[in-house]
mmCIF file as gemmi writes it, N, C-alpha and C atoms, coordinates in Angstrom:
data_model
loop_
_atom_site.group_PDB
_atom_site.id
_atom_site.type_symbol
_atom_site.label_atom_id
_atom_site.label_alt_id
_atom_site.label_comp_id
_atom_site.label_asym_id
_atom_site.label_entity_id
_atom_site.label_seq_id
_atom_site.pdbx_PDB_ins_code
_atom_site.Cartn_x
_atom_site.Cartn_y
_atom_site.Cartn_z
_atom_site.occupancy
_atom_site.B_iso_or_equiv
_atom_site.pdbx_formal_charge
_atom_site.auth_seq_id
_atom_site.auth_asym_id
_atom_site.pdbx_PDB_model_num
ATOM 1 N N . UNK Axp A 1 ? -52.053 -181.13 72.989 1 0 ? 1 A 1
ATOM 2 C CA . UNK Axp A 1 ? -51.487 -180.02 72.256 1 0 ? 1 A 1
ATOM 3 C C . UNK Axp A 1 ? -52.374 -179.721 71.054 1 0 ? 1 A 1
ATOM 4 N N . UNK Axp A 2 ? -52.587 -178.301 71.256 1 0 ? 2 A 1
ATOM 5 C CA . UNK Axp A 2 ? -53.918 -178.123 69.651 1 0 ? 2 A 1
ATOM 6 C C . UNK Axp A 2 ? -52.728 -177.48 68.974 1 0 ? 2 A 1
ATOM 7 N N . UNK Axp A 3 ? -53.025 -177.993 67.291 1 0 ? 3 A 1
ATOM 8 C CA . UNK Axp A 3 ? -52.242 -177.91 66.685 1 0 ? 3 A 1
ATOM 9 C C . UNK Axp A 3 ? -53.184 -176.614 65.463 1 0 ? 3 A 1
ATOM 10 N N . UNK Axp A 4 ? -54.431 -176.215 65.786 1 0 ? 4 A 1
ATOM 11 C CA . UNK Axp A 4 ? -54.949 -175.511 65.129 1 0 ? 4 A 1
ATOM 12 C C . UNK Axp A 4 ? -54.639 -174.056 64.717 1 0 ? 4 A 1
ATOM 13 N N . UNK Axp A 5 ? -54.515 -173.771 63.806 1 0 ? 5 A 1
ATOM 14 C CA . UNK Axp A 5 ? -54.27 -172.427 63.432 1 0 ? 5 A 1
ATOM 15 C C . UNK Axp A 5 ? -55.491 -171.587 63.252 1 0 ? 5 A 1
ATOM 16 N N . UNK Axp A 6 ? -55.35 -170.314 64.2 1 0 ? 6 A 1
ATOM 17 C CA . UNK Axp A 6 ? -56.29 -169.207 63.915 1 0 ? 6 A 1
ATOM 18 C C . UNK Axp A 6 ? -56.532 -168.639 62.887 1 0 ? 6 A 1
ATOM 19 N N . UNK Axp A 7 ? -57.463 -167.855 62.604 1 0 ? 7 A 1
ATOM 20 C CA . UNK Axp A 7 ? -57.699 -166.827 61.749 1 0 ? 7 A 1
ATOM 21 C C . UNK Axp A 7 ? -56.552 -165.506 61.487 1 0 ? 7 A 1
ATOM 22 N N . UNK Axp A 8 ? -55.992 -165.675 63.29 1 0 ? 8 A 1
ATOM 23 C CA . UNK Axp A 8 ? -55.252 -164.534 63.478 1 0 ? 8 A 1
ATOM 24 C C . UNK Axp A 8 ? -54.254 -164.827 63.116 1 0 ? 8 A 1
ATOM 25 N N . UNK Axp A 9 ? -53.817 -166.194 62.942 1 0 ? 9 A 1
ATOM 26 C CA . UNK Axp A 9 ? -52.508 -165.723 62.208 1 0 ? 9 A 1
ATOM 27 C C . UNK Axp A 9 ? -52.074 -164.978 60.867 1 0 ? 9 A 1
ATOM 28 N N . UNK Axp A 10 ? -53.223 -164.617 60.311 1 0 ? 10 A 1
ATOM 29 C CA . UNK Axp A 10 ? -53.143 -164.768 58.878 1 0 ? 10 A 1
ATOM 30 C C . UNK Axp A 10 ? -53.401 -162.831 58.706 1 0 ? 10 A 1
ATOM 31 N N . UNK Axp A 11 ? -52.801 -162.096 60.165 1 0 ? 11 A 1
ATOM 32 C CA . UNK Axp A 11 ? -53.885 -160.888 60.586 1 0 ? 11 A 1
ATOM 33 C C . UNK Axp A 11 ? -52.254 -160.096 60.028 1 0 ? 11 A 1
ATOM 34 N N . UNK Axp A 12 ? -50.535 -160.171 60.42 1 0 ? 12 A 1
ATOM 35 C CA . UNK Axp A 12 ? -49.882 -160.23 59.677 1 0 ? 12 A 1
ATOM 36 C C . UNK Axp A 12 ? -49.837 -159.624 58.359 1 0 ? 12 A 1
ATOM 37 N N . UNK Axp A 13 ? -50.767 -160.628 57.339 1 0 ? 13 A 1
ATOM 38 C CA . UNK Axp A 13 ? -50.782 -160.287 56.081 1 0 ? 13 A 1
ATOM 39 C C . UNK Axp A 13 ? -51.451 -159.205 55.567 1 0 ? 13 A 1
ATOM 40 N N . UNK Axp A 14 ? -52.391 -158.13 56.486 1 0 ? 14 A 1
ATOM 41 C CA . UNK Axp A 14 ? -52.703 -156.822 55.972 1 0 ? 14 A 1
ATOM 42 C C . UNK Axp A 14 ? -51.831 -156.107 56.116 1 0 ? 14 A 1
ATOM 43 N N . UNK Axp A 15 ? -50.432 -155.97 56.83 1 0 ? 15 A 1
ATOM 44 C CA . UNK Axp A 15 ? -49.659 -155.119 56.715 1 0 ? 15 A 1
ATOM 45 C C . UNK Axp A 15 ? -48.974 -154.91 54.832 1 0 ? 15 A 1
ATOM 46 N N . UNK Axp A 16 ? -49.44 -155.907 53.91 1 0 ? 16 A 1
ATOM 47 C CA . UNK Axp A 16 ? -48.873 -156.005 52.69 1 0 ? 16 A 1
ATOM 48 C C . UNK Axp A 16 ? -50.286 -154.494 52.255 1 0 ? 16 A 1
ATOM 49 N N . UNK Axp A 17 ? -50.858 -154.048 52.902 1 0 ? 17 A 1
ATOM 50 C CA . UNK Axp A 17 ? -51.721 -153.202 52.145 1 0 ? 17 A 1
ATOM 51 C C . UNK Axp A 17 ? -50.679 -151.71 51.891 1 0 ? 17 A 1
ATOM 52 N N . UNK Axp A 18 ? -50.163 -151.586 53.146 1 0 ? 18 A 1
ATOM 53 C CA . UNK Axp A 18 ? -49.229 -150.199 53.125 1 0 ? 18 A 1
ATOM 54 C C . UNK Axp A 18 ? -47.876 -150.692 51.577 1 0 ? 18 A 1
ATOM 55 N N . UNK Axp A 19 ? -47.127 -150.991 51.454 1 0 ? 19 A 1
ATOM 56 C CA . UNK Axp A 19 ? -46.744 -151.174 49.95 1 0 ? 19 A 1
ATOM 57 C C . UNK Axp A 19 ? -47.469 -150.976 48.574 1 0 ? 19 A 1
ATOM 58 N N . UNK Axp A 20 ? -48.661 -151.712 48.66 1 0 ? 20 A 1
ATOM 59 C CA . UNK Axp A 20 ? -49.997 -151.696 47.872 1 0 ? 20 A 1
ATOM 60 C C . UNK Axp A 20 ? -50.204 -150.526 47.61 1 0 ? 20 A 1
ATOM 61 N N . UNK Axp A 21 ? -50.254 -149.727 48.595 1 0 ? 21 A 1
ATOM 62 C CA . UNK Axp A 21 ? -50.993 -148.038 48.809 1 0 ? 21 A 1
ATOM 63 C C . UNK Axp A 21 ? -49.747 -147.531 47.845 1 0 ? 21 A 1
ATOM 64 N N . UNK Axp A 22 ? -48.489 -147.538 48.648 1 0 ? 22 A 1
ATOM 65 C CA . UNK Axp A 22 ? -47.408 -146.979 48.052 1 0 ? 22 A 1
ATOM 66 C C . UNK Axp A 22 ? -47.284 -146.841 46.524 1 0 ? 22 A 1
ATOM 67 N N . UNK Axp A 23 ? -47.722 -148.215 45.959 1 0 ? 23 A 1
ATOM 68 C CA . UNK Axp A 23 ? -47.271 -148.168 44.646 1 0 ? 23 A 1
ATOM 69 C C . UNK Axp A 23 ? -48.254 -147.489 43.696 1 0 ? 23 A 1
ATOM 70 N N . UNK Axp A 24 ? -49.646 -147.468 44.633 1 0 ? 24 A 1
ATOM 71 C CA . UNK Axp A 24 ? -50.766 -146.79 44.108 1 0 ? 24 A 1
ATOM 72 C C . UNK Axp A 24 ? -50.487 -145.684 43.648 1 0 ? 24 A 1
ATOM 73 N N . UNK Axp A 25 ? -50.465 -144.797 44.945 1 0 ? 25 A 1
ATOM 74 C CA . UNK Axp A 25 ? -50.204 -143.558 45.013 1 0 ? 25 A 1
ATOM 75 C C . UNK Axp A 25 ? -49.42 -142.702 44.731 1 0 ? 25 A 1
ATOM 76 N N . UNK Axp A 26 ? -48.116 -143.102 44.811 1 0 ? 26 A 1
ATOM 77 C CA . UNK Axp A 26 ? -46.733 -142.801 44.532 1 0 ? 26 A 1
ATOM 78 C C . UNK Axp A 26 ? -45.601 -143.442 43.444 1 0 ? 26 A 1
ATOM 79 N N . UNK Axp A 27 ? -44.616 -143.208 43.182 1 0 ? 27 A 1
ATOM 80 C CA . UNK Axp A 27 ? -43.203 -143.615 42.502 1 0 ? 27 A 1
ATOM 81 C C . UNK Axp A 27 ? -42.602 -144.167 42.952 1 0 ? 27 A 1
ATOM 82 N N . UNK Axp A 28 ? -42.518 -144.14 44.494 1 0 ? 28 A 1
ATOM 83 C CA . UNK Axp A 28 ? -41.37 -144.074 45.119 1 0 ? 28 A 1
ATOM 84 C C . UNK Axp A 28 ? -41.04 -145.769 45.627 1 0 ? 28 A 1
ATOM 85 N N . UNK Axp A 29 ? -42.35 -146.423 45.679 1 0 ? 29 A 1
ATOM 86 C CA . UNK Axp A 29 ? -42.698 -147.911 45.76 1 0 ? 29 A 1
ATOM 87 C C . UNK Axp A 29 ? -41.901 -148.804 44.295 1 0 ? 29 A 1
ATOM 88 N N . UNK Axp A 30 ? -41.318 -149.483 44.764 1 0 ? 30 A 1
ATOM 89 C CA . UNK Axp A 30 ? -41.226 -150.464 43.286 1 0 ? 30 A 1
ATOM 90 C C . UNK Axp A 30 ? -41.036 -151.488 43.966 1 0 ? 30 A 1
ATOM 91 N N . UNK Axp A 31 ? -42.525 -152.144 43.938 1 0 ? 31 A 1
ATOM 92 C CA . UNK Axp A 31 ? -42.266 -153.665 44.759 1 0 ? 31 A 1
ATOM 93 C C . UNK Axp A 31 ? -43.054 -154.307 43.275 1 0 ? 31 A 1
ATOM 94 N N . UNK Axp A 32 ? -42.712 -155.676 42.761 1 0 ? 32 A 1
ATOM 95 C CA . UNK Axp A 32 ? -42.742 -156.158 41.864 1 0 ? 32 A 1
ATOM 96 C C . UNK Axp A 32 ? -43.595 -157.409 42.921 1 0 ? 32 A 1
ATOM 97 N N . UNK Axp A 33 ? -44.248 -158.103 41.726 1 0 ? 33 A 1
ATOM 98 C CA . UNK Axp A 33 ? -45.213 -159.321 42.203 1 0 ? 33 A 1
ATOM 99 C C . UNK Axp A 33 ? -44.229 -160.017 43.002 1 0 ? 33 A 1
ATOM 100 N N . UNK Axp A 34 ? -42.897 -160.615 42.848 1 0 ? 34 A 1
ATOM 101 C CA . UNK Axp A 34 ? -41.835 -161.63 43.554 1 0 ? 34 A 1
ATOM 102 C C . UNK Axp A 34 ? -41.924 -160.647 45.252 1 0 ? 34 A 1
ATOM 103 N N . UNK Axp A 35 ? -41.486 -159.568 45.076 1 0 ? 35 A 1
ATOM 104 C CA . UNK Axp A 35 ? -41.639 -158.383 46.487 1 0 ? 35 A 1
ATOM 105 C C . UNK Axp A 35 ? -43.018 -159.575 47.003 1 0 ? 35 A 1
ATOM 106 N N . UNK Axp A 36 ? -44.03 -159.055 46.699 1 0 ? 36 A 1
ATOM 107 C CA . UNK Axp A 36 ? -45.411 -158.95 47.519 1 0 ? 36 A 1
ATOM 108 C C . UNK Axp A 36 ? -45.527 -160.796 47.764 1 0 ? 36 A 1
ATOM 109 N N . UNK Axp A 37 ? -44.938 -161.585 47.032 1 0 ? 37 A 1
ATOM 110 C CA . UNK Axp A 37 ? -45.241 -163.205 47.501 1 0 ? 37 A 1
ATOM 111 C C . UNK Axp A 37 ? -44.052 -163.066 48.678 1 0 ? 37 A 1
ATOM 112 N N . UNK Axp A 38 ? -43.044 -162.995 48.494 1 0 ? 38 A 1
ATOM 113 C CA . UNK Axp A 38 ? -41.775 -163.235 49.448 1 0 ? 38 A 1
ATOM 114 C C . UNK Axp A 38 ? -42.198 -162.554 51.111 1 0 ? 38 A 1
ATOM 115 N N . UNK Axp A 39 ? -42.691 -161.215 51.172 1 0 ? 39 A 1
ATOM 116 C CA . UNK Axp A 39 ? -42.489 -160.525 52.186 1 0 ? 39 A 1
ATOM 117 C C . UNK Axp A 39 ? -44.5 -161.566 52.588 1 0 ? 39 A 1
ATOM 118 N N . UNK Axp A 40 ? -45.168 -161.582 52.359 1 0 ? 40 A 1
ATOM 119 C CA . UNK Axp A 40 ? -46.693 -162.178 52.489 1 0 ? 40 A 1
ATOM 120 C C . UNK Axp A 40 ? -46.432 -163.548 53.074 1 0 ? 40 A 1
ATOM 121 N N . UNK Axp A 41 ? -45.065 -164.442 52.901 1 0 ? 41 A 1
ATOM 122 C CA . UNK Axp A 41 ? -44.475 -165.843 53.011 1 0 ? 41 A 1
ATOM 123 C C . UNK Axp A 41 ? -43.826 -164.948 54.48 1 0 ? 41 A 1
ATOM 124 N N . UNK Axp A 42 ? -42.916 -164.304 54.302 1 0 ? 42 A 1
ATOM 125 C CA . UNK Axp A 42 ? -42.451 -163.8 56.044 1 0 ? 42 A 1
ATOM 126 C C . UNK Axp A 42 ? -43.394 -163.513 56.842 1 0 ? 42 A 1
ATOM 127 N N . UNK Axp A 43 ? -44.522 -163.065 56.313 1 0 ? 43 A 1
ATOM 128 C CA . UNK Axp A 43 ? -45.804 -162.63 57.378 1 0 ? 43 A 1
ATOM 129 C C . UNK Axp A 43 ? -46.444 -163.356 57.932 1 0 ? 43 A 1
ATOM 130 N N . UNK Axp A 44 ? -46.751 -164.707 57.024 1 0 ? 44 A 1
ATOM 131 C CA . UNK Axp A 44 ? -47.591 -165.505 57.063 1 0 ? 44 A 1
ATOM 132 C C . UNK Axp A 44 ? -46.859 -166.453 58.053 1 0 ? 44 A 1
ATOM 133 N N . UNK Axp A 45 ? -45.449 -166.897 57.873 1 0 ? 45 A 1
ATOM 134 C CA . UNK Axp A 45 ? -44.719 -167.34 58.659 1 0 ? 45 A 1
ATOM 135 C C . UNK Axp A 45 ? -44.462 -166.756 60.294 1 0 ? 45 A 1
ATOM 136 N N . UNK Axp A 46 ? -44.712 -165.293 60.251 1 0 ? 46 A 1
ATOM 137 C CA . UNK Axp A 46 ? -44.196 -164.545 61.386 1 0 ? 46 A 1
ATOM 138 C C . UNK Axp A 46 ? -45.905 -164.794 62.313 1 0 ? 46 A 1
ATOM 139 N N . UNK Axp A 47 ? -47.461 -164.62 61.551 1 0 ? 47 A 1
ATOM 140 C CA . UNK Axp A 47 ? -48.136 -164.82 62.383 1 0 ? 47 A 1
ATOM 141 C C . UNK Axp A 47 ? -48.491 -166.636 63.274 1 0 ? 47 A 1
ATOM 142 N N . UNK Axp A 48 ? -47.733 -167.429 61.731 1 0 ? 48 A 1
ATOM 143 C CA . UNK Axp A 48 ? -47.993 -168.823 62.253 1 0 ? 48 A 1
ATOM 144 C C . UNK Axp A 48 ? -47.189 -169.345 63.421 1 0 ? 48 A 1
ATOM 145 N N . UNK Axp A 49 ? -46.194 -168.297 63.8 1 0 ? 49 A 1
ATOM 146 C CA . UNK Axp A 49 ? -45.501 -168.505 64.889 1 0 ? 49 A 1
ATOM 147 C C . UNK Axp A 49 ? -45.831 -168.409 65.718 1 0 ? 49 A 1
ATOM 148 N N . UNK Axp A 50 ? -46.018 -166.941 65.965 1 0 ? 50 A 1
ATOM 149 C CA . UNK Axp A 50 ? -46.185 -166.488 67.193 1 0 ? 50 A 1
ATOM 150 C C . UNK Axp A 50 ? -47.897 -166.61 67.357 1 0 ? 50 A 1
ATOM 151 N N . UNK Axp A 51 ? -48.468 -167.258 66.518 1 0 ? 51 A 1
ATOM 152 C CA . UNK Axp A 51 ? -50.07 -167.955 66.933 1 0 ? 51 A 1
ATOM 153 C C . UNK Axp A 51 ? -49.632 -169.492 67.571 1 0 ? 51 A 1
ATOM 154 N N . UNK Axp A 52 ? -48.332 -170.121 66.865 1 0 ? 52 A 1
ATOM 155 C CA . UNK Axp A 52 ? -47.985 -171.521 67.543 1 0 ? 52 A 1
ATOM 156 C C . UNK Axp A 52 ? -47.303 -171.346 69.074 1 0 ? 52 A 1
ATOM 157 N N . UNK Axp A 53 ? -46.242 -169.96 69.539 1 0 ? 53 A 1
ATOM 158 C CA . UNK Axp A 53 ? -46.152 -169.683 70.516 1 0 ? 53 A 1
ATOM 159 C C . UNK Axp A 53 ? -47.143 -169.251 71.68 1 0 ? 53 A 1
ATOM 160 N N . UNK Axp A 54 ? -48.438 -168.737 71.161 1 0 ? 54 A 1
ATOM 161 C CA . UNK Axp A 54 ? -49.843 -168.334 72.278 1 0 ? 54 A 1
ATOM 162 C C . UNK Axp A 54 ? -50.233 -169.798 72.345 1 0 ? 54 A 1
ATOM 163 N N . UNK Axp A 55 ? -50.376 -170.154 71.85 1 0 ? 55 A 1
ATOM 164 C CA . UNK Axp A 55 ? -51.517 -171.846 72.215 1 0 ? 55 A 1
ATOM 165 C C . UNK Axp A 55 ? -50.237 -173.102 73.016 1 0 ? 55 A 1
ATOM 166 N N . UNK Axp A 56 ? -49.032 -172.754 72.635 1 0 ? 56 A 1
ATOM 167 C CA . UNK Axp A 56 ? -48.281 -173.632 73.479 1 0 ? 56 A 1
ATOM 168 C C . UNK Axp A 56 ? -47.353 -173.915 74.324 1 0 ? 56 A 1
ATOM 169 N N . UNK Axp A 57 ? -47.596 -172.242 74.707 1 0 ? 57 A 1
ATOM 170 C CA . UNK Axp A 57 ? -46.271 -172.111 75.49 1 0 ? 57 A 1
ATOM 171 C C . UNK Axp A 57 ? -47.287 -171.502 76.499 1 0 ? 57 A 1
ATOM 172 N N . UNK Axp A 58 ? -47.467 -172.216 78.034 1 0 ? 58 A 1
ATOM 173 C CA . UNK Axp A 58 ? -47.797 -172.172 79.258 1 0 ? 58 A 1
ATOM 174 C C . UNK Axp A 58 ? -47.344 -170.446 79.989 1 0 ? 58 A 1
ATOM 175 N N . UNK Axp A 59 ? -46.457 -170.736 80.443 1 0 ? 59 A 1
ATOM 176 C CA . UNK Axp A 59 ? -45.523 -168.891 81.225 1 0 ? 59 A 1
ATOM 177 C C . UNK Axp A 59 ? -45.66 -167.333 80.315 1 0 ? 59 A 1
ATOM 178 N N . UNK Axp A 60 ? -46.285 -166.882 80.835 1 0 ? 60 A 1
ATOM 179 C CA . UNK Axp A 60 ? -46.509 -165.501 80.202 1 0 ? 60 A 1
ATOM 180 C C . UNK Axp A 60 ? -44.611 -165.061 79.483 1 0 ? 60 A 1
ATOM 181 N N . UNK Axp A 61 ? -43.887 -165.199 80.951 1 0 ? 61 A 1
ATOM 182 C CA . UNK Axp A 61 ? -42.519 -164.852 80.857 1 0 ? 61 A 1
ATOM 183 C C . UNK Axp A 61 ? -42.353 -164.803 79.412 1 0 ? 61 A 1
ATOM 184 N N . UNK Axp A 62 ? -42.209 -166.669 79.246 1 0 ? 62 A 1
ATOM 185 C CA . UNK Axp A 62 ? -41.553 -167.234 78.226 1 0 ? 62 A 1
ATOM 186 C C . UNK Axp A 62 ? -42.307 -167.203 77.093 1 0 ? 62 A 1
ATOM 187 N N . UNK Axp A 63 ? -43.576 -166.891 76.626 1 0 ? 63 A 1
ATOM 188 C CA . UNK Axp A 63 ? -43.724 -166.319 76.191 1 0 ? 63 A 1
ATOM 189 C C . UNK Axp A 63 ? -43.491 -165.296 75.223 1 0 ? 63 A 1
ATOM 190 N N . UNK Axp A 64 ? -43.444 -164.305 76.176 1 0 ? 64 A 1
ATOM 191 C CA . UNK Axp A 64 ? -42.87 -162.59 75.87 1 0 ? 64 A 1
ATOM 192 C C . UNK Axp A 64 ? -41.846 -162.95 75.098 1 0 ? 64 A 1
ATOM 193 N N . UNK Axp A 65 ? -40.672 -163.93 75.613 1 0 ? 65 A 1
ATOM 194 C CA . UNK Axp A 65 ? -39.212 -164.185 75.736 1 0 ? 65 A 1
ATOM 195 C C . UNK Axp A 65 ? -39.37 -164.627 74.159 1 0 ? 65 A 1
ATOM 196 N N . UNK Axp A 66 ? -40.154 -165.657 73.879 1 0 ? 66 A 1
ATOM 197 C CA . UNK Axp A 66 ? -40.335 -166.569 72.658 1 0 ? 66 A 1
ATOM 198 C C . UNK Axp A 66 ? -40.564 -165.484 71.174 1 0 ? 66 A 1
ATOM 199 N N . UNK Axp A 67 ? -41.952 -164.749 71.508 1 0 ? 67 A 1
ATOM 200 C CA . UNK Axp A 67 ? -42.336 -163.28 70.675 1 0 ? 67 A 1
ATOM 201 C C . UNK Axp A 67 ? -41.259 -162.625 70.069 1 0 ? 67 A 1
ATOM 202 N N . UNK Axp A 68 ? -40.736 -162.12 71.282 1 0 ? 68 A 1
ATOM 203 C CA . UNK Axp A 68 ? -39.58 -161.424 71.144 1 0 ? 68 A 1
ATOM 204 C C . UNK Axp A 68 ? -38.408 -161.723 70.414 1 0 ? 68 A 1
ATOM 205 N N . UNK Axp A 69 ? -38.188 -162.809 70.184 1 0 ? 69 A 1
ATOM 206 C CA . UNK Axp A 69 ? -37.34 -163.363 69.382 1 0 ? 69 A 1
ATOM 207 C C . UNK Axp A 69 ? -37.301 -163.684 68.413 1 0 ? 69 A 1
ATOM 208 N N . UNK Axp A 70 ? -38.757 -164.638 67.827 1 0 ? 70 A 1
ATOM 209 C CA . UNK Axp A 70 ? -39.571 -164.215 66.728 1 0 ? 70 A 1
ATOM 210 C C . UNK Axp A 70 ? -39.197 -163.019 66.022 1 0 ? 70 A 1
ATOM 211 N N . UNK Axp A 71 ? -40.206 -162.308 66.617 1 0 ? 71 A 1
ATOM 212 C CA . UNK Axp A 71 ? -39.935 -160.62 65.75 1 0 ? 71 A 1
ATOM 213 C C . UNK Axp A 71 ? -38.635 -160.232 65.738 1 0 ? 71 A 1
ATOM 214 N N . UNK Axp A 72 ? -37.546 -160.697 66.294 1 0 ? 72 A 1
ATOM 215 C CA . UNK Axp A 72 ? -36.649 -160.125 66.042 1 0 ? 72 A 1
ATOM 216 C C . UNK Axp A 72 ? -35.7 -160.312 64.785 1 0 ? 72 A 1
ATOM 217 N N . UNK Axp A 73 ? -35.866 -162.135 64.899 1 0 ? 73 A 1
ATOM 218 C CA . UNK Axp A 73 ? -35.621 -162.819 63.573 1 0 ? 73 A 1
ATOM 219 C C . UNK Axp A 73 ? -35.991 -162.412 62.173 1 0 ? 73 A 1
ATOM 220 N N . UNK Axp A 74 ? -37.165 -162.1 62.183 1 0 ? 74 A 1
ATOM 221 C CA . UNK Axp A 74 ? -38.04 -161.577 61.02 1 0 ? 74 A 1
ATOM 222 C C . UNK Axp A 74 ? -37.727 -160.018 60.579 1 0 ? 74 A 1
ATOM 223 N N . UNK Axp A 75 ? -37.243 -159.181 61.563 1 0 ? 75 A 1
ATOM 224 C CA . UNK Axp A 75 ? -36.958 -158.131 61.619 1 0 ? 75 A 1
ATOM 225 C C . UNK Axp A 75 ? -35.191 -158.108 60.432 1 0 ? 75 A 1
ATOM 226 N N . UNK Axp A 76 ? -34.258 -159.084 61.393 1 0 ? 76 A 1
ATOM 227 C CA . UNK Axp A 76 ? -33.852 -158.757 60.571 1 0 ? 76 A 1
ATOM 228 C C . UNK Axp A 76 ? -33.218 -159.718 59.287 1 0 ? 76 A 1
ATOM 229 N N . UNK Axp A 77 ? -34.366 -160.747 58.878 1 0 ? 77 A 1
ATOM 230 C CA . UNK Axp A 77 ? -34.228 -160.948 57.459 1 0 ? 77 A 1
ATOM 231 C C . UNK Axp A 77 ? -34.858 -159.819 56.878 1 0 ? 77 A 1
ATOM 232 N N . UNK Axp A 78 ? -35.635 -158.881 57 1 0 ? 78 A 1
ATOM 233 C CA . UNK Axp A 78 ? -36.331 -158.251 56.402 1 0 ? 78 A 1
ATOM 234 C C . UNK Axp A 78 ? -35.296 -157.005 56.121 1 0 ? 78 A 1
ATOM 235 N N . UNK Axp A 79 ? -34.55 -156.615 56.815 1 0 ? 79 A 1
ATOM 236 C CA . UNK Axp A 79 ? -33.728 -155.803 56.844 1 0 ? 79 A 1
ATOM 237 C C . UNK Axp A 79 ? -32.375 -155.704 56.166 1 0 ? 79 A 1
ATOM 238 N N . UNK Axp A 80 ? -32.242 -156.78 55.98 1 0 ? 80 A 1
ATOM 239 C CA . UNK Axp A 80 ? -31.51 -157.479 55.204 1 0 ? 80 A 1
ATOM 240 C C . UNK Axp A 80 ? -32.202 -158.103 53.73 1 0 ? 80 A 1
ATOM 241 N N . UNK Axp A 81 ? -33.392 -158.319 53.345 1 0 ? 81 A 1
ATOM 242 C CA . UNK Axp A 81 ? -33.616 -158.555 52.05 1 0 ? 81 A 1
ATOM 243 C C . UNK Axp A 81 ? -34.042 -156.8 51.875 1 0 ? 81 A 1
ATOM 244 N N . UNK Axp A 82 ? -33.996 -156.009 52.4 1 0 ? 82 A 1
ATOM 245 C CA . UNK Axp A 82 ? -34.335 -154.675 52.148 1 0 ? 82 A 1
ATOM 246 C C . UNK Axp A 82 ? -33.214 -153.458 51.775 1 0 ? 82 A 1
ATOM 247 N N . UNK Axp A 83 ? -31.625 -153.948 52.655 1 0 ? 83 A 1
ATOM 248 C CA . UNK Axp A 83 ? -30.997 -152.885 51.839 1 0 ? 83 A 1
ATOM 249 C C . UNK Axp A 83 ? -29.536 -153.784 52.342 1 0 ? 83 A 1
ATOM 250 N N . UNK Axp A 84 ? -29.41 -154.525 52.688 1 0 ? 84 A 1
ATOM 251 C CA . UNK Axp A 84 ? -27.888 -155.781 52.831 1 0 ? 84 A 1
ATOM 252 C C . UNK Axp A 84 ? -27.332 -155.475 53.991 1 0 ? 84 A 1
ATOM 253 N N . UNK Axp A 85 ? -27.577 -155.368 55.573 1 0 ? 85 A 1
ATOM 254 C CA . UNK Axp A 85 ? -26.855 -155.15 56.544 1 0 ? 85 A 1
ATOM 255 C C . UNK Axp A 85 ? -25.695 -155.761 56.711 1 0 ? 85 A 1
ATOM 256 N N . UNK Axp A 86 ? -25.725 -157.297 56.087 1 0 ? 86 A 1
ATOM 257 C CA . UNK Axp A 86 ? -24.849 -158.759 56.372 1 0 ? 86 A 1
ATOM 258 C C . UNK Axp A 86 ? -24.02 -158.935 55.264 1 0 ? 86 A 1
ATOM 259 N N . UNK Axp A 87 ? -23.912 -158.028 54.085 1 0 ? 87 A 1
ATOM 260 C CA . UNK Axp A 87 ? -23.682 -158.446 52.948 1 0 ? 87 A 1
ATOM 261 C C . UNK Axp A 87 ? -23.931 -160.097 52.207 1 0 ? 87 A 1
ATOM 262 N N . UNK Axp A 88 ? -25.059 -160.536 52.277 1 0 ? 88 A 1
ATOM 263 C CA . UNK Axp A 88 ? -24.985 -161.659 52.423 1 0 ? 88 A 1
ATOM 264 C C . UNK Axp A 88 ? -25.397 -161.796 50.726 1 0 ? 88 A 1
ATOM 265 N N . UNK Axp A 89 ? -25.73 -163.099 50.064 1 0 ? 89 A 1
ATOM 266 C CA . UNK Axp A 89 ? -25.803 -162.981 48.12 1 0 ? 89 A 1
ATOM 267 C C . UNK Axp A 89 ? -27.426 -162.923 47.82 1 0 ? 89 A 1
ATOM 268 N N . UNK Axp A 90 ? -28.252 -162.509 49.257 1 0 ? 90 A 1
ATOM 269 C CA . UNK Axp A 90 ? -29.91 -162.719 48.547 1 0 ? 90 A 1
ATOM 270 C C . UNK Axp A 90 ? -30.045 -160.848 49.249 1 0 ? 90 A 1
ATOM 271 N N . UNK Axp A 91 ? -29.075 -160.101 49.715 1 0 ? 91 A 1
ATOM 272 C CA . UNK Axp A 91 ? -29.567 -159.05 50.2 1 0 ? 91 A 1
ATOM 273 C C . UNK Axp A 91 ? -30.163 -157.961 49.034 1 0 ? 91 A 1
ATOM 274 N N . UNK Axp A 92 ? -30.696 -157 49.496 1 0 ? 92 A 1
ATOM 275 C CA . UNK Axp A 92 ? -31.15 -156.168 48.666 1 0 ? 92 A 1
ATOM 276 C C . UNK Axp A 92 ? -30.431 -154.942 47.979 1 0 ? 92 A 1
ATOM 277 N N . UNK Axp A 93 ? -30.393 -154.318 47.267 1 0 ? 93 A 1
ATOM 278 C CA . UNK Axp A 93 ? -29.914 -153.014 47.181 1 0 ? 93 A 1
ATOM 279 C C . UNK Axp A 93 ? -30.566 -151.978 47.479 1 0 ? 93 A 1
């Protein structure tokens, strides 16, 4: 079992550029330094996964199956630290 981590997992973390842009360019962004570590920690987490799911999981199927679930997870903490679907005490406003 290789336990090595790619480069690619870490591929994820350019999606933090579109916020970046936002706050550049616009008002409408208010992501604060805590924003850009927290959501960069979900990314970084979301590529170390699904880079630990390609190297060790054999069946394309299961696989897919594994991905898929992944992203879905991540989807919706994110959705939930973004505007409170769950009402839960870390959601967002």
């Amino acid at each position: 079992m290789n336990l090595s981590i790619s480069k690619k997992a870490l591929y994820p973390l350019a999606l933090l550029i579109i916020p970046l842009l936002g706050i550049l360019l616009t008002n409408v962004v208010e992501w604060g330094v805590f924003d850009f570590l927290l959501m960069g920690s979900l990314l970084l987490v979301l590529g170390i996964a699904i880079n630990l799911t390609l190297l060790n999981i054999k069946y394309f199927n299961k696989r897919i199956a594994i991905i898929f679930f992944i992203i879905l997870i991540f989807l919706l903490i994110w959705v939930e630290l973004a505007v409170g679907v769950f009402n839960t005490p870390f959601a967002g406003t």
